[in-house]
C-alpha positions, 0 to 999 in steps of 0.5 A: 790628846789627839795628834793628826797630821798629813799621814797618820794619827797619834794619841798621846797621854800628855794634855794640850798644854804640854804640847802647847809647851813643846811647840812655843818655838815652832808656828803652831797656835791655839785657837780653842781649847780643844785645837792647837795646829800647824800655821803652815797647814792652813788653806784659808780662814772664813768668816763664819770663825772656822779655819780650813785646813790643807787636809780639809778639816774644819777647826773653830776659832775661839771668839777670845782669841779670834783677834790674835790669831787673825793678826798672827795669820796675816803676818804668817801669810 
């Protein structure tokens, strides 16, 4: 697993799902089966199903989860 944050990036051993595990308490979300990320790390949301992040990264958003993740970003904003 690939960890990238504002300065650096990190590989781990554990899968997805163990981060998804460690982070259910913290503002993160799944949003495809390859992404989970930091609610307060992103800069906008298009219409075309991708997620902008602050870092410019462009992250696609699972059509099975496209309508929980946009309630979850409008209460988060």
């Amino acid at each position: 697993t690939k960890i990238i944050t504002s300065h650096t990036e990190y590989t781990s051993s554990y899968n997805l799902g163990k981060f998804k595990d460690m982070l259910v308490n913290h503002p993160f979300f799944q949003v495809h089966r390859s992404y989970i990320f930091n609610l307060n790390s992103i800069l906008r949301y298009e219409s075309s199903g991708v997620v902008i992040m602050v870092n410019k990264m462009e992250i696609p958003v699972a059509r099975n989860v496209k309508n929980d993740f946009l309630q979850l970003f409008e209460g988060h904003l």
